[in-house]
TORKOL-4160 file (C-alpha; in steps of 0.2 Angstrom, whole numbers, padded with zeros to 4 digits, m for minus):
271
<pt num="1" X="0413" Y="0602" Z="0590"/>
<pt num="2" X="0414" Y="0581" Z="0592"/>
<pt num="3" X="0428" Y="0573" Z="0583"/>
<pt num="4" X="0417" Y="0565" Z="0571"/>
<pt num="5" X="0420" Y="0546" Z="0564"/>
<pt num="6" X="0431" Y="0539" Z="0552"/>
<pt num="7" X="0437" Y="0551" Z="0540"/>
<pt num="8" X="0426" Y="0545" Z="0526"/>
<pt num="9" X="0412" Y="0554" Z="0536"/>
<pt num="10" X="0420" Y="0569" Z="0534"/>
<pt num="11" X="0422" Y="0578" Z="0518"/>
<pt num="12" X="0439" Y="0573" Z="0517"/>
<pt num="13" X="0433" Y="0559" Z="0507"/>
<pt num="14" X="0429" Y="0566" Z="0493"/>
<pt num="15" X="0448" Y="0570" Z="0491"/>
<pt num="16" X="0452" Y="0554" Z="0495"/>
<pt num="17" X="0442" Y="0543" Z="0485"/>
<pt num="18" X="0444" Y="0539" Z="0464"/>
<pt num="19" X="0426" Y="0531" Z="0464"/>
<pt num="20" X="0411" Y="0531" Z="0471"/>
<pt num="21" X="0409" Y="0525" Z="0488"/>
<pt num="22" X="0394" Y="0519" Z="0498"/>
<pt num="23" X="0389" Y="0532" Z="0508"/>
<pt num="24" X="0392" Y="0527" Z="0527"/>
<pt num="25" X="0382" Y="0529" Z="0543"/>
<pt num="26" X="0378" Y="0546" Z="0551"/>
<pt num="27" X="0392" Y="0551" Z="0563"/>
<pt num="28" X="0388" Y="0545" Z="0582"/>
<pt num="29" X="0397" Y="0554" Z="0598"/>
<pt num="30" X="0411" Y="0552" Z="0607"/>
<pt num="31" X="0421" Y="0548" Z="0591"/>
<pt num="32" X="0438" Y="0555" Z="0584"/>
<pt num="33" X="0453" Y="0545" Z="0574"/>
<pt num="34" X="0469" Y="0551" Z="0569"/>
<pt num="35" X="0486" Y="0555" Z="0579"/>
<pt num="36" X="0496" Y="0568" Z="0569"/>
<pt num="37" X="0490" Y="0587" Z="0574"/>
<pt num="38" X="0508" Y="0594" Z="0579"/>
<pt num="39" X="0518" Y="0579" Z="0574"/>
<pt num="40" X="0532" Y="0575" Z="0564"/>
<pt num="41" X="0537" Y="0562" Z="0552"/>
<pt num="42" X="0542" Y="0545" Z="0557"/>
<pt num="43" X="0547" Y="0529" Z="0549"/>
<pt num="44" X="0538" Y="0514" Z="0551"/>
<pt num="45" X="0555" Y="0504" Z="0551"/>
<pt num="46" X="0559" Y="0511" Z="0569"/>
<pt num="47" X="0541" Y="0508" Z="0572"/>
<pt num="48" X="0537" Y="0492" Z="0565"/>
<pt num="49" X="0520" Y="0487" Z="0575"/>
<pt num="50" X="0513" Y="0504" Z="0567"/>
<pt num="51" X="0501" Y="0498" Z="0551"/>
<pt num="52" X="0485" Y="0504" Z="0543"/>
<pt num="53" X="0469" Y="0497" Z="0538"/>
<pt num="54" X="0463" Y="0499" Z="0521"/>
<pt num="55" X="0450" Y="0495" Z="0510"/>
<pt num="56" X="0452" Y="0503" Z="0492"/>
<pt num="57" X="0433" Y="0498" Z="0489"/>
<pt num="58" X="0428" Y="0510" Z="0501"/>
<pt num="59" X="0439" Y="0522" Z="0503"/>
<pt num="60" X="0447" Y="0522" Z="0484"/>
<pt num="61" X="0467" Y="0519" Z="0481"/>
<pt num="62" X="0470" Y="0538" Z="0482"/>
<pt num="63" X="0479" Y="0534" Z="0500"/>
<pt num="64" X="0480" Y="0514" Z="0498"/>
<pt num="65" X="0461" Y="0512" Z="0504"/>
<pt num="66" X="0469" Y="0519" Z="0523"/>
<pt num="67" X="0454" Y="0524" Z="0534"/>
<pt num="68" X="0460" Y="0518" Z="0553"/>
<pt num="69" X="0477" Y="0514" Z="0560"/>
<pt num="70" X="0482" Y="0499" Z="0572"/>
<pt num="71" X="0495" Y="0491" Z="0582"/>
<pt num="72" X="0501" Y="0473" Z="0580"/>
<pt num="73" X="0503" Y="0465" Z="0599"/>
<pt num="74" X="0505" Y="0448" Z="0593"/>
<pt num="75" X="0514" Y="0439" Z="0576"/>
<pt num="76" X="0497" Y="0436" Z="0567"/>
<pt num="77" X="0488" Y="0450" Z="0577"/>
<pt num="78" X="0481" Y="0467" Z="0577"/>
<pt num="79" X="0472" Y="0478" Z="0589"/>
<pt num="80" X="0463" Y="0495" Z="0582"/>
<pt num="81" X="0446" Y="0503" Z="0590"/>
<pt num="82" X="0430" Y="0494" Z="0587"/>
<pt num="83" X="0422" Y="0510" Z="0579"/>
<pt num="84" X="0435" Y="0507" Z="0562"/>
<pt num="85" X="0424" Y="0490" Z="0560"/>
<pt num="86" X="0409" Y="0493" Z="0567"/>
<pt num="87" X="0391" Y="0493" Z="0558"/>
<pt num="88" X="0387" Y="0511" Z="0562"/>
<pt num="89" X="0404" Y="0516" Z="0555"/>
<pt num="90" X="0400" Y="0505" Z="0538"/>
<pt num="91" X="0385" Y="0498" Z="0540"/>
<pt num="92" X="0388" Y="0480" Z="0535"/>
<pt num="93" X="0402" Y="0478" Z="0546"/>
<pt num="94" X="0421" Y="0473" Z="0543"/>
<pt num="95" X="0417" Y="0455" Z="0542"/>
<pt num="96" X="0409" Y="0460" Z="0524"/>
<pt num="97" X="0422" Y="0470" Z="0521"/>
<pt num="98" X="0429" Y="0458" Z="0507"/>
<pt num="99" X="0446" Y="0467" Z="0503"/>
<pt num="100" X="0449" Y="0471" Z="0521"/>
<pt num="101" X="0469" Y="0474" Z="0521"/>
<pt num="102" X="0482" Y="0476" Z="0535"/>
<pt num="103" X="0499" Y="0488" Z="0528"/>
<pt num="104" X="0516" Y="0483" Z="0535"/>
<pt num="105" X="0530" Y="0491" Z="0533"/>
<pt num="106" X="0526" Y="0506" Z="0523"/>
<pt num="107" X="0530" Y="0523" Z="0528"/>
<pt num="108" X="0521" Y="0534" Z="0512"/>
<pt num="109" X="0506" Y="0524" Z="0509"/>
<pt num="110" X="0508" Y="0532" Z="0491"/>
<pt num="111" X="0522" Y="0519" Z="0490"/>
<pt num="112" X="0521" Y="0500" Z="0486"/>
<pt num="113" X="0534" Y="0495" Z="0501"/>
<pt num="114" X="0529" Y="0480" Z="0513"/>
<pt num="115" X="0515" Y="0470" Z="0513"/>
<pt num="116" X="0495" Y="0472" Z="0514"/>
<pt num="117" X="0489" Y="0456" Z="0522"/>
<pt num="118" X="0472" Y="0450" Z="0521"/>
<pt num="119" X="0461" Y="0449" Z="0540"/>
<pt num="120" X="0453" Y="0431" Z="0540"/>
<pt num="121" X="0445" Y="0434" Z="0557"/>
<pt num="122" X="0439" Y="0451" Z="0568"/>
<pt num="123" X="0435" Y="0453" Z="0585"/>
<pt num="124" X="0424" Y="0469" Z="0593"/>
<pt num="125" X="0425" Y="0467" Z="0613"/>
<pt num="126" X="0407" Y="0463" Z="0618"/>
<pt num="127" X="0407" Y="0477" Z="0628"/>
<pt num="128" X="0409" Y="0489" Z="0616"/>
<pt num="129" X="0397" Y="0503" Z="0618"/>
<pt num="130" X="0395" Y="0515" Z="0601"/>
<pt num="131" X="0387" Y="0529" Z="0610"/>
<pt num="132" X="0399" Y="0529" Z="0625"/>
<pt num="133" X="0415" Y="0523" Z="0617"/>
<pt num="134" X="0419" Y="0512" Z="0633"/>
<pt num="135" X="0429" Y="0497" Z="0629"/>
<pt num="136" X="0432" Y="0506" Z="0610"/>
<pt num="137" X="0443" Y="0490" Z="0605"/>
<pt num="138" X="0446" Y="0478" Z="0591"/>
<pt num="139" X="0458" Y="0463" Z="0585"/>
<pt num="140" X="0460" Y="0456" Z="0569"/>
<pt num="141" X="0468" Y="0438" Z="0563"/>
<pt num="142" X="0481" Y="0441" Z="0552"/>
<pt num="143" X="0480" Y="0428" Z="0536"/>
<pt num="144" X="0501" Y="0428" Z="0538"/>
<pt num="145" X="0511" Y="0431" Z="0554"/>
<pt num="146" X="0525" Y="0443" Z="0556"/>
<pt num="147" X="0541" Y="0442" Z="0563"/>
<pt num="148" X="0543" Y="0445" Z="0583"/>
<pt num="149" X="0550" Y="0462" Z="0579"/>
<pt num="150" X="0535" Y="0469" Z="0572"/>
<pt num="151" X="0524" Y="0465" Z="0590"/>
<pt num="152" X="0526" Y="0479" Z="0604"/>
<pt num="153" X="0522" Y="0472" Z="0623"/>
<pt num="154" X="0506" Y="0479" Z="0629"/>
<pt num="155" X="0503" Y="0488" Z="0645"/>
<pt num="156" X="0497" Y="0478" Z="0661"/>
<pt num="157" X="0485" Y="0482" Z="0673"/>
<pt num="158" X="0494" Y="0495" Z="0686"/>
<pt num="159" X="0509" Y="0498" Z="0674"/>
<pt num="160" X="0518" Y="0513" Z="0677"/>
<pt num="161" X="0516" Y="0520" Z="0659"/>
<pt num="162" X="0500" Y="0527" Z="0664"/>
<pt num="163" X="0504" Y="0536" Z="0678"/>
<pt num="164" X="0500" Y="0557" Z="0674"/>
<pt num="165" X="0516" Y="0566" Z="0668"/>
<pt num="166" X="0523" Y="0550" Z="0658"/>
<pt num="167" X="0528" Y="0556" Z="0639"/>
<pt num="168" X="0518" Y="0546" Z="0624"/>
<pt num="169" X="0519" Y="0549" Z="0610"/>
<pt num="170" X="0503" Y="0544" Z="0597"/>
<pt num="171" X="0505" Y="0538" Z="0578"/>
<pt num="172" X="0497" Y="0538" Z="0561"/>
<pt num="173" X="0491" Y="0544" Z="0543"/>
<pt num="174" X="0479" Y="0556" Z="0550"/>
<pt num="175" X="0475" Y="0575" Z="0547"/>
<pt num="176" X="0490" Y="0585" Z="0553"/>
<pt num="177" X="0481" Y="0602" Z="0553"/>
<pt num="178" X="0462" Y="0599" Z="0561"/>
<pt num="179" X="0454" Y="0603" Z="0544"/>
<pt num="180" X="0457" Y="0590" Z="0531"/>
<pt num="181" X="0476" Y="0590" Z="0527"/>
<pt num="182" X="0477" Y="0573" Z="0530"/>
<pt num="183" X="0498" Y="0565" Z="0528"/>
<pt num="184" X="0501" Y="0551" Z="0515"/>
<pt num="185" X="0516" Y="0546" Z="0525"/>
<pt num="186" X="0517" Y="0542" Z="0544"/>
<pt num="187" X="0518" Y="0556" Z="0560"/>
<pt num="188" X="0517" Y="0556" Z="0576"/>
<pt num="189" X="0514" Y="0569" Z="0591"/>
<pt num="190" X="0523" Y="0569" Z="0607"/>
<pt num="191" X="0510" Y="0569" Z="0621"/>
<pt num="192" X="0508" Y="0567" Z="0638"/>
<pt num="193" X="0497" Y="0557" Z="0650"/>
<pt num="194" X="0487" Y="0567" Z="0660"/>
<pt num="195" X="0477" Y="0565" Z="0676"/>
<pt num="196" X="0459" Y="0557" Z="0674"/>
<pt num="197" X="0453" Y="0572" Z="0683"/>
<pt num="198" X="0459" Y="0583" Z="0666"/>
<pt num="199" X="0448" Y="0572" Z="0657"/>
<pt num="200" X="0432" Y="0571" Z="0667"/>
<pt num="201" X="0432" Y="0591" Z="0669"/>
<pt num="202" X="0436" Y="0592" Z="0650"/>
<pt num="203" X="0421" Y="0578" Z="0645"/>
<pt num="204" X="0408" Y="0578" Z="0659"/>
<pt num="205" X="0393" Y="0572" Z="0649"/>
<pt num="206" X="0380" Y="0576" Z="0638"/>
<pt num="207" X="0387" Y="0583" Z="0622"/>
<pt num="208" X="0405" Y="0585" Z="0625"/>
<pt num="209" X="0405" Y="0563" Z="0630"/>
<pt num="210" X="0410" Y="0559" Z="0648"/>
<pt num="211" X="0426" Y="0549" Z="0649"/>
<pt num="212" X="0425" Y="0535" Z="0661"/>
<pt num="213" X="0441" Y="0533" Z="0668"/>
<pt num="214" X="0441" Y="0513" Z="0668"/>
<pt num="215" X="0440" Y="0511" Z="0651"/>
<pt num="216" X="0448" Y="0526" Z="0647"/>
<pt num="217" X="0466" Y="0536" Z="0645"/>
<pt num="218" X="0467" Y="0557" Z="0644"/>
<pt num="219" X="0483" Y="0564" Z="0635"/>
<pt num="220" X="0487" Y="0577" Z="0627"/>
<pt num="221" X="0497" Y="0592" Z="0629"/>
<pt num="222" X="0489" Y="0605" Z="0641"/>
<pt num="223" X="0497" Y="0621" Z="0629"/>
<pt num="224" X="0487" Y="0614" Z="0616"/>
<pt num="225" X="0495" Y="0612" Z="0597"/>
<pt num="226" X="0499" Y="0593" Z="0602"/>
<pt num="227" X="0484" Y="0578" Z="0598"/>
<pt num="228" X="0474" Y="0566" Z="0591"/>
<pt num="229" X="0463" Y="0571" Z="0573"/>
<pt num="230" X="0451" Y="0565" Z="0562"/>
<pt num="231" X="0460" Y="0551" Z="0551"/>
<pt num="232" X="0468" Y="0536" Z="0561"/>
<pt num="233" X="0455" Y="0530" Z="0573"/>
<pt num="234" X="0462" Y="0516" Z="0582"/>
<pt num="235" X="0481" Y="0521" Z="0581"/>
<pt num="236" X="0493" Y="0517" Z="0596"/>
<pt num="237" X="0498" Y="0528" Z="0613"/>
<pt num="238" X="0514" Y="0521" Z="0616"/>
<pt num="239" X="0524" Y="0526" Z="0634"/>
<pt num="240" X="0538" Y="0519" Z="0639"/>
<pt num="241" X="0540" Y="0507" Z="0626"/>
<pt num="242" X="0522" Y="0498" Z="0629"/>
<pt num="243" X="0507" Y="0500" Z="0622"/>
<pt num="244" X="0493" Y="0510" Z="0632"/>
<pt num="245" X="0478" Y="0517" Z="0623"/>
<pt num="246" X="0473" Y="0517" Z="0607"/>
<pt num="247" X="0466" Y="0532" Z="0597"/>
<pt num="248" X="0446" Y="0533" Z="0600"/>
<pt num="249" X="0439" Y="0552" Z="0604"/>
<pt num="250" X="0439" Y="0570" Z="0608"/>
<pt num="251" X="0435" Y="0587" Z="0605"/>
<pt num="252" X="0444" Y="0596" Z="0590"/>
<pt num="253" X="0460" Y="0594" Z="0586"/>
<pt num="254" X="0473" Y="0602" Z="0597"/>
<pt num="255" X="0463" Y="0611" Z="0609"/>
<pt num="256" X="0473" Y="0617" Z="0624"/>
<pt num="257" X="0455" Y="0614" Z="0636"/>
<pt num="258" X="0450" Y="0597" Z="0627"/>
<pt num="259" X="0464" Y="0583" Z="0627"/>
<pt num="260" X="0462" Y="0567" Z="0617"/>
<pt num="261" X="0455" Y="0550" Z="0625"/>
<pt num="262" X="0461" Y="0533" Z="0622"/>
<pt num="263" X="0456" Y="0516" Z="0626"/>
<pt num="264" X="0464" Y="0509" Z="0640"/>
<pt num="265" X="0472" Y="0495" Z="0632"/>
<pt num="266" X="0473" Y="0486" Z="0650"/>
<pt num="267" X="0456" Y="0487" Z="0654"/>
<pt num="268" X="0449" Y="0477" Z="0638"/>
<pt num="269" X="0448" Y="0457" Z="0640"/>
<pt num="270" X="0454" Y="0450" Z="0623"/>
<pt num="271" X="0450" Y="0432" Z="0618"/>
């Protein structure tokens, strides 16, 4: 079974929501988003470039509006994956989003701590393709800018922190079970980055998604127990202190013969 898209297209939304909400696009393959199955709690203080995007309009207050995770990589910027704030995820796209929120700084999104900063400005790579996933990668402008603290280096091109066998670890609000037990405060799940080879055995096409290893990063833990879930598309990889990927799809949740795939932060041309 596909990871479908944002949670809200899963029945998790009804648990989520204190209002009606417009109903959301049909799920489209090669899709997942969330980074807690097998994790453990972590505070967003020692992981400040950890934040969460929310809109209580769609999504209700019941979890701050959270529906997709992100990564700040510079003071008044974010990156998350295009699928969070694409049309076939909501239809009118995040640019109509009006209440469109960024949360800093807070651990238990049941709590009022840090910030939610409005997004005056998004960005989907051009080459974006919904069906495929390749190039699954968005930025958003910050109304405000946050301190240097807050940003995490992102990997370049040929960094070492992709190399197979390197420990990541993967973050976010996500479901922490595969079926809708979805965290109010923030996990994360030690992973490891496997060989493309895992991947393009594990994905090679039709149904299952094919993973393009140029755009693409497999992890997971080969045991199984240790991935990405529904709930926090968009979410960062981090290895070795840089970010590499960002949570975009799977199979399942914790499969030992399905691991999770990222976008290769490296391989996406941002503006």
């Amino acid at each position: 079974m596909r990871r479908p898209l944002v949670r809200a297209l899963t029945g998790a939304l009804a648990l989520m929501t204190t209002g009606a909400v417009a109903p959301l696009a049909s799920p489209v393959p090669a899709i997942a988003d969330s980074v807690v199955v097998g994790g453990f709690p972590v505070r967003v203080a020692d992981n400040p470039w950890v934040v969460a995007l929310s809109s209580r309009d769609r999504f209700g207050g019941t979890r701050a509006g959270q529906f997709c995770g992100g990564v700040v990589v510079e003071p008044t910027k974010v990156m998350t994956a295009a699928h969070c704030l694409s049309r076939t995820a909501f239809g009118d796209g995040a640019n109509e989003m009006a209440d469109l929120r960024v949360i800093v700084g807070r651990t238990e999104l049941t709590s009022r701590d840090g910030r939610e900063i409005p997004v005056t400005e998004s960005w989907i790579s051009p080459d974006y393709d919904s069906f495929t996933s390749n190039s699954d990668l968005a930025v958003l402008t910050l109304a405000e800018a946050l301190p240097a603290s807050h940003v995490i280096e992102v990997a370049g091109v040929g960094d070492p922190a992709y190399e197979p066998g390197v420990s990541a670890a993967v973050y976010g609000w996500g479901d922490t079970e595969g079926d809708g037990s979805y965290a109010t405060s923030l996990r994360a799940a030690q992973v490891t980055v496997l060989p493309d080879e895992t991947c393009e055995r594990a994905y090679p096409g039709g149904l299952g998604g094919r993973y393009t290893a140029e755009t693409m990063v497999c992890a997971g833990d080969l045991r199984g127990g240790h991935d990405a879930c529904q709930g926090d598309s968009g979410g960062p990889l981090v290895a070795e202190g840089r970010l590499i990927g960002l949570v975009s799809w799977g199979s399942g949740c914790g499969r030992a013969d399905s691991p999770g795939v990222y976008t290769r932060v490296s391989a996406v041309v941002v503006p």
